[in-house]
Structures are given as C-alpha cells and as structure tokens.
C-alpha positions as CSV (number, residue, x, y, z in Angstrom):
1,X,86.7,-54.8,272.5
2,X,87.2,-53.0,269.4
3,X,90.8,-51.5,268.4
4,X,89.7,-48.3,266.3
5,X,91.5,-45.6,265.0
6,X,90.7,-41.7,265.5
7,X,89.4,-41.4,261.7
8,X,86.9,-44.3,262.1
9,X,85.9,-42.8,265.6
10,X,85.6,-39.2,264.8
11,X,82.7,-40.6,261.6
12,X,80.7,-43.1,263.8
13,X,78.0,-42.9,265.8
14,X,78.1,-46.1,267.8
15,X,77.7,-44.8,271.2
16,X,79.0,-46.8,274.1
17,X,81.3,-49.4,272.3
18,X,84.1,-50.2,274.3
19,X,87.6,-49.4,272.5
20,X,91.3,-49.3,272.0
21,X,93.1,-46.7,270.6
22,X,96.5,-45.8,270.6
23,X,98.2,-42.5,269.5
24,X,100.5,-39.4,270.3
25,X,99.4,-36.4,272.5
26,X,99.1,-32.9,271.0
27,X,97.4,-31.5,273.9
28,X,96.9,-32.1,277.6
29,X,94.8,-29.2,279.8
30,X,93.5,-29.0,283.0
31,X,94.3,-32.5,283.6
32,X,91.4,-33.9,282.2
33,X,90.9,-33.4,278.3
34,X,93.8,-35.2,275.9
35,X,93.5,-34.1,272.1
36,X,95.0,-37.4,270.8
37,X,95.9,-38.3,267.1
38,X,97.4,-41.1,265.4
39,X,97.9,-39.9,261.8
40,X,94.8,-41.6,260.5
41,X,93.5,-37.8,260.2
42,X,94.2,-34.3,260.3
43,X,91.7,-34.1,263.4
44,X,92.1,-35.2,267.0
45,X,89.8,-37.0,268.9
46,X,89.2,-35.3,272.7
47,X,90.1,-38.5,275.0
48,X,88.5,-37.5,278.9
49,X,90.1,-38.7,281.7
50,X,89.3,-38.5,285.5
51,X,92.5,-37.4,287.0
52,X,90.8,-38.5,290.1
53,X,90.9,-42.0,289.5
54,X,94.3,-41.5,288.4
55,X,97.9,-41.4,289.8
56,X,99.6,-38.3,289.6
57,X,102.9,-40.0,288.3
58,X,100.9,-41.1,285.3
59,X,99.3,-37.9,284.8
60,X,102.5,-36.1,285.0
61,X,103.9,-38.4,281.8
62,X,100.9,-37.4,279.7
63,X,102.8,-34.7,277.8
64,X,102.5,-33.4,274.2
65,X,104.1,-36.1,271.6
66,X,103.8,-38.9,274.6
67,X,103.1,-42.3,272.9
68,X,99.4,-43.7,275.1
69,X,97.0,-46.1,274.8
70,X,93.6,-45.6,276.2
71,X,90.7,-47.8,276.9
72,X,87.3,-46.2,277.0
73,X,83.5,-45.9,275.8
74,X,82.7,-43.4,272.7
75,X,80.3,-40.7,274.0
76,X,78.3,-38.3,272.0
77,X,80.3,-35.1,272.9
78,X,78.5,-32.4,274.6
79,X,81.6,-29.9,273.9
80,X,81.6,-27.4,270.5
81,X,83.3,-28.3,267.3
82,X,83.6,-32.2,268.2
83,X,80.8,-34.9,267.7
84,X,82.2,-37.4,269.9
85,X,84.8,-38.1,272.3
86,X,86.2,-41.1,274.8
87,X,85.5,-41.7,278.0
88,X,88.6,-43.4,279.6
89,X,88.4,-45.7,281.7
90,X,92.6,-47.2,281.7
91,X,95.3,-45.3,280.0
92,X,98.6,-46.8,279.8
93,X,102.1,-45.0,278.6
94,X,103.3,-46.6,275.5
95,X,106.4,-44.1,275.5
96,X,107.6,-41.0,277.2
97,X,108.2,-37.3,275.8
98,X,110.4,-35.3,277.5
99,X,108.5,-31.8,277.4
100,X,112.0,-29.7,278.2
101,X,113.4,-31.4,275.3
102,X,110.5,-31.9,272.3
103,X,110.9,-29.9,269.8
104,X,107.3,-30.2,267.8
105,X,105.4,-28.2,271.1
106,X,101.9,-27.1,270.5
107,X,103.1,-23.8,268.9
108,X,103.8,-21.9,265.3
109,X,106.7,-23.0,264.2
110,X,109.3,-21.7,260.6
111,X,109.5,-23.9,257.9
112,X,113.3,-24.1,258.1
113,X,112.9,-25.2,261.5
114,X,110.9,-28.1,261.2
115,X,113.2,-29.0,258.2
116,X,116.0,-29.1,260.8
117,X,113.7,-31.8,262.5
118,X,112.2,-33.5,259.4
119,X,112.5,-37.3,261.7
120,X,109.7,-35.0,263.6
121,X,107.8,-32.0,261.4
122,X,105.2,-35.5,260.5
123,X,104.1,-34.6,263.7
124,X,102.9,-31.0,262.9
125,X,99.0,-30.5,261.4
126,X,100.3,-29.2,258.3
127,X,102.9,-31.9,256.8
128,X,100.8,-34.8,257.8
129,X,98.1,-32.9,255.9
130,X,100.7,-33.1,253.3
131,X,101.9,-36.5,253.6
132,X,98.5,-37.8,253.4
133,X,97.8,-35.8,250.1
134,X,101.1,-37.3,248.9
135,X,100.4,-40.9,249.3
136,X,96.9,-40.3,248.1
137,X,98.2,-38.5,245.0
138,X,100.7,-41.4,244.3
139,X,97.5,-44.3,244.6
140,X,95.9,-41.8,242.0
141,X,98.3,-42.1,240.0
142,X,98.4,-46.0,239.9
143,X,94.8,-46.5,240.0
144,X,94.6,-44.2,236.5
145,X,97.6,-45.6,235.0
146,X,95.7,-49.5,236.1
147,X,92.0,-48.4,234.7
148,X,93.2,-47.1,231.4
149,X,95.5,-50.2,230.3
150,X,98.6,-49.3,231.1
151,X,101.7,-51.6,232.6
152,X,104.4,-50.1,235.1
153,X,107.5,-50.4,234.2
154,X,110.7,-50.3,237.0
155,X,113.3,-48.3,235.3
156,X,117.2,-49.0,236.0
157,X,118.4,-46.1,238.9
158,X,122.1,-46.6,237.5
159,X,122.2,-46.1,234.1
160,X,125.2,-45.7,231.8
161,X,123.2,-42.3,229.1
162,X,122.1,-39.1,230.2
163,X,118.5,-38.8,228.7
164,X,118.2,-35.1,228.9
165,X,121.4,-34.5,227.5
166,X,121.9,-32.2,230.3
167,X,125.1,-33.6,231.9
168,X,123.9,-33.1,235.3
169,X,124.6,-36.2,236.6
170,X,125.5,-38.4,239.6
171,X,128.3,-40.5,239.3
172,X,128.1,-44.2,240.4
173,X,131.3,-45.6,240.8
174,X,133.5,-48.1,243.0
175,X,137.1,-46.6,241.9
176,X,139.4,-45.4,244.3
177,X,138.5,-42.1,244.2
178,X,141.9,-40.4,245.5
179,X,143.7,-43.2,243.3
180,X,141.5,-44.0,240.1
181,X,143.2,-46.3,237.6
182,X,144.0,-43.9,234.7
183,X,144.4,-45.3,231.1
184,X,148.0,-44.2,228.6
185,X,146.6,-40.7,228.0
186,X,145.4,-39.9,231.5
187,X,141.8,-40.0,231.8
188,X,140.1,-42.4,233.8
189,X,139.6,-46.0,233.0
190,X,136.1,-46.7,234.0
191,X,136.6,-50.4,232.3
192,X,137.6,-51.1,235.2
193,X,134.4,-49.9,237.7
194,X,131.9,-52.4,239.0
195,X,130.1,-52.3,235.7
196,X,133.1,-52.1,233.1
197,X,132.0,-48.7,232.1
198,X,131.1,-45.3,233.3
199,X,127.7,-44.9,235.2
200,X,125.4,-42.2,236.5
201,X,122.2,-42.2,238.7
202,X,119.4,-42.0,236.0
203,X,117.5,-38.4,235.2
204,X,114.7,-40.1,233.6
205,X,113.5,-43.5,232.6
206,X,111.7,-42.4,229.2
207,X,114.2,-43.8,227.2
208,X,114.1,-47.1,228.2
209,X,110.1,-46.8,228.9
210,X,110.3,-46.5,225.0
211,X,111.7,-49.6,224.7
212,X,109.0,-51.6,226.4
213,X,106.3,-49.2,225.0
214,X,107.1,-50.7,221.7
215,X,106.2,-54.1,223.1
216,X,103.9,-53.6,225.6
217,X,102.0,-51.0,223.7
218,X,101.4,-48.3,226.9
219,X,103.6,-48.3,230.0
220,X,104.7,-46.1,232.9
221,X,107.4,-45.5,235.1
222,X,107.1,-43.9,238.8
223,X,110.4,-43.9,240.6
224,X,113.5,-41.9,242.0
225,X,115.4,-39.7,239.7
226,X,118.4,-37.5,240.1
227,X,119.7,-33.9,238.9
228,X,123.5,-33.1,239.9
229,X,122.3,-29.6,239.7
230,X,124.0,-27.1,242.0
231,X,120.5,-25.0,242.6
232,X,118.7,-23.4,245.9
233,X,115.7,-23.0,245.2
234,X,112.6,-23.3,245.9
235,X,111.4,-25.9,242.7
236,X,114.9,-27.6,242.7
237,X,115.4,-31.2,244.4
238,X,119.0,-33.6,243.7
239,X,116.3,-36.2,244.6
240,X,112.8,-36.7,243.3
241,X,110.6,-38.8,241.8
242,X,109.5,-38.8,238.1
243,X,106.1,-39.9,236.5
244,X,106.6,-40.9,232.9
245,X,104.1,-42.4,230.4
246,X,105.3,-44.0,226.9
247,X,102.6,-45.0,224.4
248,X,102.8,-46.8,221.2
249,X,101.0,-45.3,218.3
250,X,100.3,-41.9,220.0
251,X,100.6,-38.6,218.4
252,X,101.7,-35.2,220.0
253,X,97.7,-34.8,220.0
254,X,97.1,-37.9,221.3
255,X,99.8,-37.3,223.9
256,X,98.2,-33.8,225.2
257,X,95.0,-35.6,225.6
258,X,96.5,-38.2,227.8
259,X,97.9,-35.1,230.0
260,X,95.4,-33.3,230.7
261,X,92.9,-36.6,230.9
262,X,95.5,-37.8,233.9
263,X,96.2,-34.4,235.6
264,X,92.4,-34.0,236.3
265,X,91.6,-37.7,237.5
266,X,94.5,-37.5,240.2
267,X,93.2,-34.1,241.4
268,X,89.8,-34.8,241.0
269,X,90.4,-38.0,243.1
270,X,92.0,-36.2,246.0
271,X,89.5,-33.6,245.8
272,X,86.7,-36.5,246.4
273,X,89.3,-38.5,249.2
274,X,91.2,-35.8,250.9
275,X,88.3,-33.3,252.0
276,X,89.9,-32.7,255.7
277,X,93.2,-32.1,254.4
278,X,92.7,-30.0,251.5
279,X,90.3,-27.8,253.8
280,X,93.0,-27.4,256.3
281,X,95.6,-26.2,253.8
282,X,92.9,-24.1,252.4
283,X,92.5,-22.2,255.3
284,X,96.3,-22.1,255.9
285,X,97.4,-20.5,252.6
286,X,94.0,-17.6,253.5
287,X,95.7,-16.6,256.6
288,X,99.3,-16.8,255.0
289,X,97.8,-14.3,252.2
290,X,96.5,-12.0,254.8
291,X,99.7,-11.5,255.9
292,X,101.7,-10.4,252.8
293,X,101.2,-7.7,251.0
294,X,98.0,-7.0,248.7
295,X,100.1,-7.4,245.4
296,X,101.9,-10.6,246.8
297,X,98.4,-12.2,247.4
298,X,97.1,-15.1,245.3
299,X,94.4,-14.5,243.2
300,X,92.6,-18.3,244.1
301,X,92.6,-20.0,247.2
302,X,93.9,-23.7,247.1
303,X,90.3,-25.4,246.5
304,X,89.8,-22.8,243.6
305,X,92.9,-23.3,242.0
306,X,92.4,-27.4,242.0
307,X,88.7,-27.1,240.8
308,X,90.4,-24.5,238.5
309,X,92.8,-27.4,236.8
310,X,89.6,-29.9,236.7
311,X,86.9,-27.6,235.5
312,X,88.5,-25.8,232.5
313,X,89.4,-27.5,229.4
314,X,93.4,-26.9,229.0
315,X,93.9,-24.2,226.3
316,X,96.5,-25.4,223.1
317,X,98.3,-22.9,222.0
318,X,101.9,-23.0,220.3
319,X,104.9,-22.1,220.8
320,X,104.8,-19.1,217.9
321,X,101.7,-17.9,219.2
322,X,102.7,-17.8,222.8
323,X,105.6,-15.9,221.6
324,X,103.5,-13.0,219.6
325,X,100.9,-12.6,223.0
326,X,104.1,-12.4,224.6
327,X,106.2,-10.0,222.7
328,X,103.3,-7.9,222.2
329,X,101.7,-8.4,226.4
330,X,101.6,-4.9,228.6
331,X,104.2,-6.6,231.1
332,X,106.9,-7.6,228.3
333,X,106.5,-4.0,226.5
334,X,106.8,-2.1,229.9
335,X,109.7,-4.3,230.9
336,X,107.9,-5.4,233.8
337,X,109.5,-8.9,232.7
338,X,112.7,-10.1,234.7
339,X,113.7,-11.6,231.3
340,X,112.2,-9.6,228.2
341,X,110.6,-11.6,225.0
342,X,112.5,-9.9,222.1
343,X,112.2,-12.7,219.6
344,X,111.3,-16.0,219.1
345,X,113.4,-18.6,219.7
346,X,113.5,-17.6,223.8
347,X,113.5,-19.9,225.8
348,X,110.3,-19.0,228.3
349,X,110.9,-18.4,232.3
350,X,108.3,-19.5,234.6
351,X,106.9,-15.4,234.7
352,X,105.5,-16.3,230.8
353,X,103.9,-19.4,231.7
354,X,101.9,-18.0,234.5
355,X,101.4,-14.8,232.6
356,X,99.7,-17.0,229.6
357,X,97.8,-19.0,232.4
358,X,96.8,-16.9,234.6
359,X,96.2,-13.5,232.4
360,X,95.6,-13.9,228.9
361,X,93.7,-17.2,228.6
362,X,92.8,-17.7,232.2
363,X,92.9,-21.4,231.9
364,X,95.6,-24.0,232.2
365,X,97.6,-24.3,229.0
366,X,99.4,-26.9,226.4
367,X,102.0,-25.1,224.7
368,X,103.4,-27.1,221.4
369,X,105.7,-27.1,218.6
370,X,108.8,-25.9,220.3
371,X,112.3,-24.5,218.6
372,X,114.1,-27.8,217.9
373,X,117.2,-26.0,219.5
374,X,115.5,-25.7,222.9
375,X,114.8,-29.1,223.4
376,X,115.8,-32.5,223.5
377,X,117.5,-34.6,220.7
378,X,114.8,-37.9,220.9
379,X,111.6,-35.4,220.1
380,X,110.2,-35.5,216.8
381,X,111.4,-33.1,213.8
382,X,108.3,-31.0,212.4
383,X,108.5,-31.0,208.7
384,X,109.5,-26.9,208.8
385,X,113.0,-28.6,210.1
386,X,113.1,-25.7,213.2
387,X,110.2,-26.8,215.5
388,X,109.9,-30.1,217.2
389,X,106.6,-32.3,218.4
390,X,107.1,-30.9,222.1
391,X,104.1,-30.1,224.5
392,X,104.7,-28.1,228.3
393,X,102.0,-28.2,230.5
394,X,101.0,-25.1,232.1
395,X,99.4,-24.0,235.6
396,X,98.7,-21.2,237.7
397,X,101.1,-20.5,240.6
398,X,103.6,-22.8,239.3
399,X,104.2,-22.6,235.6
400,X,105.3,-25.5,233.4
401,X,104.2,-29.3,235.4
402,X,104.5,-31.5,232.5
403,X,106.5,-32.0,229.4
404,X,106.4,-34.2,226.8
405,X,106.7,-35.0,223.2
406,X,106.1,-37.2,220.3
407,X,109.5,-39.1,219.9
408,X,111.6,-39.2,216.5
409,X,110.5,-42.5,215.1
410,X,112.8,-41.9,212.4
411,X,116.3,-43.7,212.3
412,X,118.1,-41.7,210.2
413,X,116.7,-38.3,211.7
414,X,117.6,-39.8,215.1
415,X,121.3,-40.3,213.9
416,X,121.5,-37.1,212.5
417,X,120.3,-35.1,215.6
418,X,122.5,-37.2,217.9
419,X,125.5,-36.5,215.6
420,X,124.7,-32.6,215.5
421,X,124.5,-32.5,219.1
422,X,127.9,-34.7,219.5
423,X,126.0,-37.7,221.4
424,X,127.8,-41.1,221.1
425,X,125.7,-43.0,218.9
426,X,127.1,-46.0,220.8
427,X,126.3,-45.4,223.5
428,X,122.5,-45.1,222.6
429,X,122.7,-48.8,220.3
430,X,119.5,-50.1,221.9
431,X,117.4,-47.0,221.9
432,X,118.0,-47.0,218.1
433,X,117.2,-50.5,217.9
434,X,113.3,-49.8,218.3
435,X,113.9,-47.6,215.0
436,X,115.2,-50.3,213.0
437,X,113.0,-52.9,214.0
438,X,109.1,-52.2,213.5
439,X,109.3,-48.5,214.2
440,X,106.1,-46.5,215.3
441,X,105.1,-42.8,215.6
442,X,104.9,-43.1,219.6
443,X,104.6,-40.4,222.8
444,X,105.1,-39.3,225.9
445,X,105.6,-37.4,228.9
446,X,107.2,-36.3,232.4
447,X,105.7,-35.4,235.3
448,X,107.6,-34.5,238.2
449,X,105.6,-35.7,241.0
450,X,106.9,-33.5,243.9
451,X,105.4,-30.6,241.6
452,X,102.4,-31.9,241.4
453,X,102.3,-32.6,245.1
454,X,103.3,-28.5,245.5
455,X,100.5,-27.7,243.4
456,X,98.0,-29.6,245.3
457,X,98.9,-28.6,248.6
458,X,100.2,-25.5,248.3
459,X,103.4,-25.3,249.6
460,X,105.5,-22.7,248.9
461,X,108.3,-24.8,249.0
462,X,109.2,-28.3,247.3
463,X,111.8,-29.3,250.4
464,X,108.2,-29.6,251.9
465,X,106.6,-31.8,250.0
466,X,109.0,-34.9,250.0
467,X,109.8,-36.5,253.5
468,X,113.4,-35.8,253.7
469,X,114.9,-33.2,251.0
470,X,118.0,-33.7,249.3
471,X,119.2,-30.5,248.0
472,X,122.9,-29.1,247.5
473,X,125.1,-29.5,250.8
474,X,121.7,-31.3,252.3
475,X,121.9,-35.1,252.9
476,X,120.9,-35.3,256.2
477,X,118.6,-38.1,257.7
C-alpha cells in the first residue's frame, strides 16, 4: 500500500493503486464527497465515501478541519474540474474538530481576523498559497547564492553597534530593570550586563558580512533582524528577516548587476515551481480589483507584474536625474504629490519610486549616487565629496526592495565620516581593521525578504506574509 500525498495524487494517473493518505477536511456534503488537503497543494483532492457502509458516529465527526486518514483506490474522476479522486474503502479519525467552535469554516473571512488566529489562518487557501511561495522563495535564494560561489554566513542576533546608525534598537540585557546598577554620574553601568557591555538585537549583519567577505571573497547572510521602530503600517515589521550579500572586489556596478541578476532568478524560479499558487493569488487580487474603485485598481495583475521584474532590463538612473524627472513630472508640479520635490537633496517617499517605475520609464529601476547626507556612514564617498556609491532598487506596487552600496574602503575617509556623524570609533575597532589590513574596493546589499515575499504574492499587507507578525503592542503567539 502506497502512503501518497494529495499533490502526487492529484498529477498521476495510476488508476487503481491502493493508498494512504492523511489530511484535514475543508469540506464534507451530502455525506458522501470529502474535499481533503494536507498542505502539499493549494488543491484538494475529492475523497468518496459510502455513508452506507459507514457508522453514523463516524460520519457525524467528519467535519471541516477534522484530522482523517483514508484508505482507498485512485479513480479517474467522472466529476468537472477534478482528474481523479479516491475511492474509500476505511477512514479512520486522526483528530476531532469541534464545528460550533472552529474558527477557519469554509467561508470569506477579514484579514485582521485570521491574524487574531494566525496558530490557524495556515489553514485558509490563501496563506498556505503564501507560505508555500515563502519557503520556495527562501530555497531560491540559497540555491542562487550556492550556484554562483557564494558562502552563508550566520551573523551574531545580539550585537553591541547599530549598523544603520538609526538607533532603533532592541535592548538585550540581564540588569535588574527596576534596580539597574548605575555608575558615580548616574547612567547605567552596563559593565556589569551578561556581556560586560551594552547590547542590542542586530538591524543588519552587513557589517560583519564585510569582515568575512574580505576573506572569503563573496558571502551572504539570511537571518532575523530587528527595528525598535514604533510604526503601524503596512511595510513595517519589529521582526523580519534580512538578505544581505558582501563581495570582495565589487564595484557599485558590479553590485547592481548582482541585484538585478538575483531578483530575477528567485522570481523566475517560483514562477517555473509555484504555478498553482501564483495562479490562485492571481485570480485573488482580479476579484479584489473589481471591487475597488477604478482609480484604486492595479494596472498589472500579479503574473504580469512578476514577468514584469524578469522580462525588462532594470533601468540605471541616478539620483540627480531622478530628481530633475521628478521636479519637473505633471504630478509634482500639480501638487498631486503628498510630499512635493522642491530640490535636490530630498529624500524620496515611496509615491517617486513608483511614479519613476511605473510612469516615466515603465521598467523596474536602479537609482545611484545618492546625497552623502541621506545615507549611511560605511558607503563609499564619490569624488564630488556630496554623493555616495549608493544603489535602491525599484519596483512597481512597492517602491524601493533593495539597497545597497559600494562600501568606503578608505580608512581615513571612514574615520572622518564616523567622526562627523559622532559614532564611537571604538566601538567599530574591527570593522576598521579590514581597512588597515589589505583593504579592497568591495559591495553590497539588503534585501528585506518579507518584501520580496509581498511582491510576489501580492499581499497587501506584510503582517501577512511572515507566520506570526511582530509589530508594535503585537507579540502574541
């Protein structure tokens, strides 16, 4: 007897084999046809019973999310819209489901709800659609990062420097915190926490990715990151997870090359892998269009959008020039703009990114050569002394996805930015190591991977594309 899942059922064509399966109900009419999944797919598999040869106390505890296993023959299905189904010939109750008290019944339910119930909303068509695109996504991510030479690299989660510079941190501590030791002039002693110093939850591993890029050559970090940020929104997590290249001897060309190579691999491979899925939250976002207004309706549907990122080539443009299209674009002059481009120098909103993408060059874009002053300290000085080596990835629907730089391989450059911007220089001892010691122009980039998970499914919201959210005044599960 063969144990089978409903995936590898649904694609054969092995009529008559005796199986195994085991799964959840969705469905159970007219006491005779169970729509059965297991998670293997977005589809069900129609299991046929004869409620006949059945007892009615078993056939009472067949209810939607009841746990069965069945025993059966595959049959070449005479019903529309399904090429097979299963025969039973023993079904046996694995565990109960309560139908007065399941919350994930056969029926439309609000995003906020099944956030309530995210130990459950897995159980829904549309999140394990996403789920699935998420762990396919992340094995894309490995397999291109594998193929093309590169070594992962586990950065530290508690960390004692703020890499962004942002301050936005989570503090890591094991002092008393209603009676913290205090030092003579009042301030906290944190020589005496766990690790003789103060310490955060890391924002990013690039710093210390450098370090073992400038060994290694090319490495990567995919891991858990964390933003103290006090925002409710719906591209805001405290809690997410960062992908984050470093490679020796690349330029800020080199670097967008590497971008826009990766981007399209990983969504070119879940286009190829994840056909059921994709197709399902294609047709999900259609009806969700027809429902809003006509100027609130996406211009692509989801499949046109992803073939969108993979077909085009990924327009360079920089900063100064984005800023002049800008400054001079119908929506900016009109004040049609929530936040109007007066001069450069601005720091652009998510409404100019997609307004370059998806109006004036209709393509995805690289912007470059940002105002030093808008960005971070470690990204390399241009030799005009007011633009830095930065790159920001750009797509439709969602704006900036990537950013990245070439790093400031230059020690005494390094020490003067960190002294301008008041960073303790010993703090960062290590990180200017690599400058002192064999030094090289090198590159990289950040790629927050719930984004990219967003962008692929469509979501509207990024609470929904991680399994359980952590967000300001959230921690549950």
């Amino acid at each position: 007897m063969i144990k089978s899942n409903v995936a590898e059922l649904l694609g054969s064509d092995n009529f008559l084999q005796e199986i195994t399966l085991n799964g959840w109900v969705r469905t159970f009419r007219a006491n005779r046809f169970i729509a059965l999944n297991d998670g293997s797919t977005i589809n069900n598999i129609q299991c046929v019973v004869d409620f006949e040869k059945m007892d009615e106390a078993t056939l009472k505890r067949i209810t939607t999310g009841a746990a069965i296993s069945v025993t059966g023959t595959l049959e070449e299905s005479l019903g529309k819209g399904q090429k097979v189904e299963v025969k039973v010939t023993s079904l046996k109750i694995l565990g109960d489901s309560n139908p007065d008290e399941y919350p994930i019944q056969p029926k439309k339910h609000s995003f906020e709800f099944l956030r309530e119930n995210a130990h459950l909303r897995i159980r829904t068509n549309t999140f394990g659609a996403v789920m699935r695109l998420r762990s396919a996504l992340s094995f894309a991510v490995h397999k291109y990062f594998t193929e093309n030479g590169f070594y992962n690299f586990h950065a530290p989660i508690i960390t004692g420097s703020d890499a962004e510079g942002a301050g936005e941190m989570f503090n890591v501590s094991t002092l008393d915190p209603l009676n913290p030791p205090k030092k003579e002039d009042g301030t906290i002693d944190y020589s005496q926490n766990f690790f003789g110093k103060e310490t955060n939850l890391t924002v990013s591993g690039q710093l210390e990715a450098e370090t073992y890029a400038m060994a290694l050559g090319k490495v990567y970090t995919f891991g858990p990151t964390f933003r103290a940020e006090n925002s409710n929104t719906t591209r805001h997590l405290a809690e997410f997870w960062m992908i984050e290249p470093e490679v020796a001897f690349n330029n800020l060309d080199d670097n967008m090359d590497l971008a826009e190579d990766f981007i399209k691999s990983v969504i070119s491979y879940v286009l190829a892998n994840c056909k059921d899925d994709i197709a399902f939250l294609n047709d999900r976002l259609i009806q969700e269009d027809k429902r809003k207004p006509a100027i609130e309706r996406s211009e692509m549907t989801l499949i046109e959008r992803l073939n969108f990122i993979v077909e085009n080539n990924f327009k360079r443009v920089s900063y100064t020039e984005a800023i002049d299209i800008l400054r001079n674009c119908k929506p900016n002059k009109k004040k049609k703009f929530q936040y109007i481009i007066n001069e450069w120098g601005a720091d652009l909103q998510s409404e100019h990114e997609r307004f370059l993408v998806e109006k004036h060059f209709k393509c995805p874009v690289i912007l470059f050569d940002y105002p030093a002053n808008i960005k971070a300290f470690y990204m390399r000085l241009n030799e005009d002394g007011k633009t830095v080596r930065a790159m920001d990835v750009l797509f439709p629907g969602i704006g900036e996805i990537v950013g990245g730089s070439q790093r400031e391989e230059r020690l005494e450059v390094l020490q003067q930015k960190i002294k301008e911007l008041n960073i303790d220089e010993k703090e960062l001892w290590w990180y200017l190591d690599t400058r002192r010691f064999g030094t090289a122009v090198h590159s990289g980039f950040g790629l927050g991977f719930e984004r990219l998970v967003q962008f692929t499914t469509g979501m509207g919201n990024i609470r929904d594309v991680i399994p359980y959210p952590r967000t300001p005044q959230n921690a549950e599960f």
